[in-house]
C-alpha positions in Angstrom: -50.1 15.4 18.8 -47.3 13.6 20.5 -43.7 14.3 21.0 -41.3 13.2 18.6 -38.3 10.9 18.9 -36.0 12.7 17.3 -32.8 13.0 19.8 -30.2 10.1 18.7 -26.6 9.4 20.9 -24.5 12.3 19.6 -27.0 15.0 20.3 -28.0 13.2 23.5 -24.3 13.6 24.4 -24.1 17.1 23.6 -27.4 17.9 25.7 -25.8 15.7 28.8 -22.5 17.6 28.8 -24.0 21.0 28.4 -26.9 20.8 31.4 -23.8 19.3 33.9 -21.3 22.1 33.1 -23.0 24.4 33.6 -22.9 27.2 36.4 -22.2 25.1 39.3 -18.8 24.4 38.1 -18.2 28.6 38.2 -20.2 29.3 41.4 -19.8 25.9 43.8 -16.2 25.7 44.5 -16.7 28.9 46.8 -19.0 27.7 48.7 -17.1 23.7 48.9 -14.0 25.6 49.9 -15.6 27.9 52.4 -17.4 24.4 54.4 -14.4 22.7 53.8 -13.2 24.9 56.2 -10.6 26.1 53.7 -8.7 23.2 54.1 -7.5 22.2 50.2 -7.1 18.5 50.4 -11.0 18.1 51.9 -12.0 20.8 49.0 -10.8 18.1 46.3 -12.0 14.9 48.3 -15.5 16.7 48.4 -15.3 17.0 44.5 -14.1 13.4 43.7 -16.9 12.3 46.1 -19.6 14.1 44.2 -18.3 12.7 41.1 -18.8 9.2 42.2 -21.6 9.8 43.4 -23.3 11.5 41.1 -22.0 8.8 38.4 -23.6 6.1 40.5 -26.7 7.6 40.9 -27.3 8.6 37.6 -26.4 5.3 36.1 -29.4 3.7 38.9 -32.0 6.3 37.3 -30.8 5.0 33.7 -32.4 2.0 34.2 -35.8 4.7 35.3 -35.8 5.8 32.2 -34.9 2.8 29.8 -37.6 0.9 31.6 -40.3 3.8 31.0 -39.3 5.6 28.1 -40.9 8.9 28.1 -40.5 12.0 28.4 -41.5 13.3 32.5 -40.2 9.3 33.4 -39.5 10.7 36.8 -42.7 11.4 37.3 -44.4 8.9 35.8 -41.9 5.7 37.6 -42.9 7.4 40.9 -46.4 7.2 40.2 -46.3 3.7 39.1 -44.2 2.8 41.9 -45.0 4.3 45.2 -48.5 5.7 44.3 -49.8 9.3 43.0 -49.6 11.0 46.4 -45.2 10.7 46.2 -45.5 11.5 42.6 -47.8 14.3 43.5 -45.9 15.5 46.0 -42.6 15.1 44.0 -44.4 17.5 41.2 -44.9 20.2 43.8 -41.3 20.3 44.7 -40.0 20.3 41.2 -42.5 22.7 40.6 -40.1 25.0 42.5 -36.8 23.4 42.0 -36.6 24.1 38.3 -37.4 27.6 38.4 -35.1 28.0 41.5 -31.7 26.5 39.7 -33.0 28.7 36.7 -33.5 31.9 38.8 -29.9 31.0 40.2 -27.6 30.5 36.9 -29.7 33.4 35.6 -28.2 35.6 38.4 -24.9 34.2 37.8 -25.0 34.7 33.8 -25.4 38.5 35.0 -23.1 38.3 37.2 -20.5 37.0 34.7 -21.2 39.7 31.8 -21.8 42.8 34.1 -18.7 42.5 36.7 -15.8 42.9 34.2 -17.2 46.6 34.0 -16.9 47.1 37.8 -13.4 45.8 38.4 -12.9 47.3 41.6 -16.5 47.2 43.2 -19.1 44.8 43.4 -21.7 44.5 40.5 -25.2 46.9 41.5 -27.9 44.5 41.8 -30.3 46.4 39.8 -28.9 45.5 36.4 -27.7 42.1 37.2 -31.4 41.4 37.9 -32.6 43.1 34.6 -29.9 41.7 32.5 -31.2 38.0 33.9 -34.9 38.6 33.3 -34.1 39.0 29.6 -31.5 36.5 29.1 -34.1 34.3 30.7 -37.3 35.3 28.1 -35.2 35.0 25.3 -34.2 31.3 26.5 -38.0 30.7 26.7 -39.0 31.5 23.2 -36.3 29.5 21.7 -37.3 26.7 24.1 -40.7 27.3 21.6 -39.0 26.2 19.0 -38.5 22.4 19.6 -36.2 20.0 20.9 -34.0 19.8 17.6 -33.7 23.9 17.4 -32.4 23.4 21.4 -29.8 20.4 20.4 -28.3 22.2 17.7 -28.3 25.4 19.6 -25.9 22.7 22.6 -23.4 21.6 19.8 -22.5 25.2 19.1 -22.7 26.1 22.6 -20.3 23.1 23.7 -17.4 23.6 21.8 -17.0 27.2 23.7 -17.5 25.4 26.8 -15.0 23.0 26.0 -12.6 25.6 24.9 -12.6 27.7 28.5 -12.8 24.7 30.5 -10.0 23.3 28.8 -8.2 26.4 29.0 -8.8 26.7 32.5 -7.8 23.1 33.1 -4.3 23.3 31.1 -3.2 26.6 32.8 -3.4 25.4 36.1 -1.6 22.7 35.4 1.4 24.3 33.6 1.4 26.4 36.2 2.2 23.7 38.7 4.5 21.5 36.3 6.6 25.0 36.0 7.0 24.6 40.5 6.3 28.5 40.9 6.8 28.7 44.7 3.4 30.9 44.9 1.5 27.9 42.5 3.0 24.9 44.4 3.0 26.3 47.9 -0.3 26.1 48.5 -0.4 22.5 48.1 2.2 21.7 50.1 0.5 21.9 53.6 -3.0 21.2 52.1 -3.2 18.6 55.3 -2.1 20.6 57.9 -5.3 23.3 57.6 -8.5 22.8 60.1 -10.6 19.6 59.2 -14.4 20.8 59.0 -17.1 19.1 61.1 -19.8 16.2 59.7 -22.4 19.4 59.6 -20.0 21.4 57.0 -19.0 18.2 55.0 -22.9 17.9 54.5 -23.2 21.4 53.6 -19.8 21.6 51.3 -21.3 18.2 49.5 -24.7 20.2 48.6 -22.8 22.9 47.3 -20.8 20.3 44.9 -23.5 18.0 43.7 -24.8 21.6 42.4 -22.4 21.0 40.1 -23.3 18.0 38.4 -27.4 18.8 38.6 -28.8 18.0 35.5 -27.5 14.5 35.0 -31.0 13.4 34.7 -32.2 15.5 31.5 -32.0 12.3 29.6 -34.0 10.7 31.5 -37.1 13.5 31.3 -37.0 13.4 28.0 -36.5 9.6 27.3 -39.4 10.3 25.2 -38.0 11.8 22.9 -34.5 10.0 22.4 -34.0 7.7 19.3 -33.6 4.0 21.2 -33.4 4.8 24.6 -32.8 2.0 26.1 -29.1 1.6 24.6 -28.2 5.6 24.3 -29.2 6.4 27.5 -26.5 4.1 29.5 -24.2 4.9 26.7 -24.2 8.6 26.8 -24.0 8.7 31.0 -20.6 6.3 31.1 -19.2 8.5 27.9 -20.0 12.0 29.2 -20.0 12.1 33.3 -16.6 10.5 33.8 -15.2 12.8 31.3 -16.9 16.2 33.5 -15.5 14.3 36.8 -11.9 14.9 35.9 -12.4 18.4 34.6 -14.4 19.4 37.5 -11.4 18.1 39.4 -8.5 19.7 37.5 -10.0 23.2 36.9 -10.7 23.0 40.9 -6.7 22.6 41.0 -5.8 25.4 38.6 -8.2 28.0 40.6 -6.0 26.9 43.9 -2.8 27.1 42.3 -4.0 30.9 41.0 -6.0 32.3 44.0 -5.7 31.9 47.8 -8.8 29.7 49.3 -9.8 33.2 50.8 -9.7 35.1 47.5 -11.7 32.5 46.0 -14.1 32.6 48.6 -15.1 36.4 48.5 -15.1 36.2 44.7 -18.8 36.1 43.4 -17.1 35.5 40.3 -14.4 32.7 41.1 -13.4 31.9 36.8 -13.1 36.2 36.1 -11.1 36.2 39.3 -9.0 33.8 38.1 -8.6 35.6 34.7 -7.6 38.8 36.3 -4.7 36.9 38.0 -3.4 35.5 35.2 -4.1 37.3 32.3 -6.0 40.8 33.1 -6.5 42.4 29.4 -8.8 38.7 28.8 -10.9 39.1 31.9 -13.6 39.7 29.3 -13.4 37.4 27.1 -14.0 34.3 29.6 -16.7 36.3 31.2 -18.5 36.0 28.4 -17.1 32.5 27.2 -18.9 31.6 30.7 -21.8 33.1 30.4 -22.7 32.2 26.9 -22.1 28.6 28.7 -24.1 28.7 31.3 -26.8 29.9 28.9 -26.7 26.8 27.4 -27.5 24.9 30.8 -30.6 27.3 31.6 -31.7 25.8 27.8 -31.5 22.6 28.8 -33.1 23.0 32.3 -36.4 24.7 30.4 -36.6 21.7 28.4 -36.6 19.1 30.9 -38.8 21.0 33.3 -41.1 21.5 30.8 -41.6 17.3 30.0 -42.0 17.2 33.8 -45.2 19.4 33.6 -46.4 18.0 30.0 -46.2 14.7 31.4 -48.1 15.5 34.5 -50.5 17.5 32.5 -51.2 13.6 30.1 -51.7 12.2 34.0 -54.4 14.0 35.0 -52.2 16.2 38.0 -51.5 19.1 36.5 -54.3 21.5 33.9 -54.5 19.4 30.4 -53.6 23.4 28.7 -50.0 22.3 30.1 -50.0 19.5 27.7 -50.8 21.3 24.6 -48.3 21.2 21.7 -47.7 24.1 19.2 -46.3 23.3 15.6 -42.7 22.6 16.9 -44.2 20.0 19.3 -42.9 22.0 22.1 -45.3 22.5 25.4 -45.5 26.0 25.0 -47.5 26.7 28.2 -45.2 25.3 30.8 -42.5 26.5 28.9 -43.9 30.1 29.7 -45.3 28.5 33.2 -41.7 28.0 34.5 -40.4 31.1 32.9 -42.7 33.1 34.9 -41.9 31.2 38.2 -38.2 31.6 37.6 -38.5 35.7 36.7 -40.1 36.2 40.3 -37.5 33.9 42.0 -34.5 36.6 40.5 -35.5 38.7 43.1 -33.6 36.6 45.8 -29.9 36.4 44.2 -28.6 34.9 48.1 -26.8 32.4 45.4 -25.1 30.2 48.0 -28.4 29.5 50.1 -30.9 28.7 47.0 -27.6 26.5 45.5 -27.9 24.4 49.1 -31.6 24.7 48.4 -32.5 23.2 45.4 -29.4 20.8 45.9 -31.1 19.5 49.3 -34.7 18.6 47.2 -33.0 17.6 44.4 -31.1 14.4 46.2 -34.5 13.7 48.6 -36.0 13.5 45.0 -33.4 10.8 44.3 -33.4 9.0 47.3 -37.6 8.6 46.6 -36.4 7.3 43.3 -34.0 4.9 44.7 -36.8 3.6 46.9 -39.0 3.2 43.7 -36.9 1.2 42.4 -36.3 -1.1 44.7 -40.0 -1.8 45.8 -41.5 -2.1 41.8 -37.9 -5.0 41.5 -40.2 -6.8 44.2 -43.5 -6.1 42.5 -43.0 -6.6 38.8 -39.5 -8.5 38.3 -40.4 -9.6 35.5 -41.1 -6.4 34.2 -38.6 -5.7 30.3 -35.7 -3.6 31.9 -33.2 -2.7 28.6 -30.8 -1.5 31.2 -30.1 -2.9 34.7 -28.1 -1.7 37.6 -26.7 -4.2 40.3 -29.3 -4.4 43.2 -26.9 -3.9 46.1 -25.4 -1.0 44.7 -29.1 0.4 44.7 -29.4 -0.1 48.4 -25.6 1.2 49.1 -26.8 4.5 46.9 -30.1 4.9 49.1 -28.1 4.5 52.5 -25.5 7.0 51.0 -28.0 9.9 49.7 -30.3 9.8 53.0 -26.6 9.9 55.4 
């Protein structure tokens, strides 16, 4: 049995938009705003610089995937390019990543449903935990059910993501076109804060690529997209530009609502928000967000499974993680990663396993900037449907390792 190509550009979109808005979007600005040193104007720099670079980047690993296009590409590309020992090695690490970012927007799902019930205290751990565990097995059984049952689960999914990010977006900014002195004041002498060192600018640009993890989910399951080689490209320029400047202006209406020092000790920055600006809905976009972010963890379970499935076909992983069930879903490192991910929600320190899997996930992409370089040199004659500028290559590679 073989997976199916059954994935065609709309549902492609749908999957793209909902694994990048996901929890990072809800969690990160805390922890940009607290190594920007507070300072407003480097806050929003830091986000337009993750958007271009995570834009650029993920438009150099379409060519990846449109050049081998099946599902675990990653994996496979690095093998093929710099040996089995770095795609080996690169298994291992996303062996751990992908439960880690799942443990994480687990914890923050929890976070997001319980806290409305303690408004004045923080959320017992205890039942946040709990709460995660199950959220996270249910998202594993429907992950059973195939790639279709998970796309059409996205499209229903995305509109309500749409709908509070939208609605997050628009306040701010009709808040700010009304010139409220407390909305516009803090802008005014955004300049004037402290500017953070090179060491915090790293730190604050972890915690904001967070944000747009997941741009690669195409790419894992290239195998599995209807004509890959022209929906890929398509659905990255159509999608990630589009999450850049939302990113950008929901970061704007949470400033012109909270303080930067509210927003930092918030562990629930969007409910914070709510309460400030209409308290009797604090509910109602905690669990808008969480039924969101639930979305992402879907996503995430799919890709990581490919990655194991695809390793498993290679010879580097147990061949029972390549078996199929009637959905022609990997069931086994479906229920592999769930397990992983169920031990990691004992460690809900969300800020230092964000800067965690954030670090491995961009050495990861600088490995695959360097594979594609060298295997241009090896096989240029190799079929490449889609094909990135070869400077820009090197400029990404320079820019990922600084």
């Amino acid at each position: 049995m073989q997976l199916l190509r059954s994935i065609g550009f709309f549902h492609g979109n749908i999957l793209l938009f909902c694994v990048t808005t996901g929890a990072g979007i809800f969690v990160s600005p805390k922890g940009v705003l607290k190594y920007s040193s507070l300072n407003i104007a480097v806050s929003l720099s830091i986000w337009a610089a993750c958007a271009v670079l995570t834009i650029i980047s993920a438009l150099s690993l379409a060519e990846l995937g449109t050049t081998f296009p099946r599902s675990g590409a990653p994996y496979y590309f690095l093998r093929r390019s710099l040996g089995s020992s770095v795609a080996f090695l690169s298994l291992w690490i996303k062996f751990f990543i992908y439960p880690l970012g799942i443990a994480t927007q687990s914890l923050i799902i929890s976070t997001y449903i319980i806290q409305p019930f303690y408004t004045r205290c923080p959320a017992p751990e205890l039942p946040k935990k709990c709460l995660a565990l199950a959220i996270l097995w249910s998202l594993g059984l429907l992950n059973t059910r195939g790639v279709l049952t998970v796309a059409w689960f996205q499209t229903i999914s995305v509109l309500m993501k749409i709908t509070i990010l939208c609605f997050i977006s628009l306040t701010g900014i009709v808040l700010l076109g009304t010139g409220k002195k407390e909305n516009v004041a803090k802008f005014e002498n955004s300049f004037d804060a402290e500017l953070p060192g090179a060491s915090q600018i790293a730190e604050a640009l972890l915690q904001g690529l967070f944000a747009y993890s997941g741009t690669s989910i195409l790419i894992n399951i290239a195998g599995e997209i209807k004509n890959p080689g022209e929906n890929i490209p398509k659905a990255l320029i159509t999608v990630l530009p589009m999450v850049a400047v939302v990113y950008i202006l929901v970061n704007i209406s949470y400033l012109a609502v909270l303080t930067p020092q509210e927003i930092i000790s918030a562990d629930a920055v969007a409910v914070t928000w709510m309460d400030k600006v209409i308290p009797s809905m604090q509910w109602v976009i905690s669990f808008g967000i969480s039924t969101s972010i639930v979305s992402n963890i879907c996503c995430t379970v799919l890709s990581a499974s490919r990655l194991f499935y695809t390793a498993s076909q290679e010879g580097q992983l147990p061949l029972i993680f390549s078996m199929l069930n009637n959905y022609f879903s990997p069931t086994v490192a479906i229920t592999q990663i769930i397990i992983l991910a169920s031990c990691l929600i004992i460690a809900s320190d969300l800020i230092n396993l964000i800067k965690y899997s954030g670090l491995a996930t961009w050495v990861l992409r600088g490995l695959y900037m360097i594979g594609l370089l060298k295997l241009r040199y090896q096989e240029p004659n190799l079929p490449r449907p889609y094909k990135v500028n070869q400077d820009k290559n090197v400029n990404i590679n320079f820019l990922l390792y600084f």
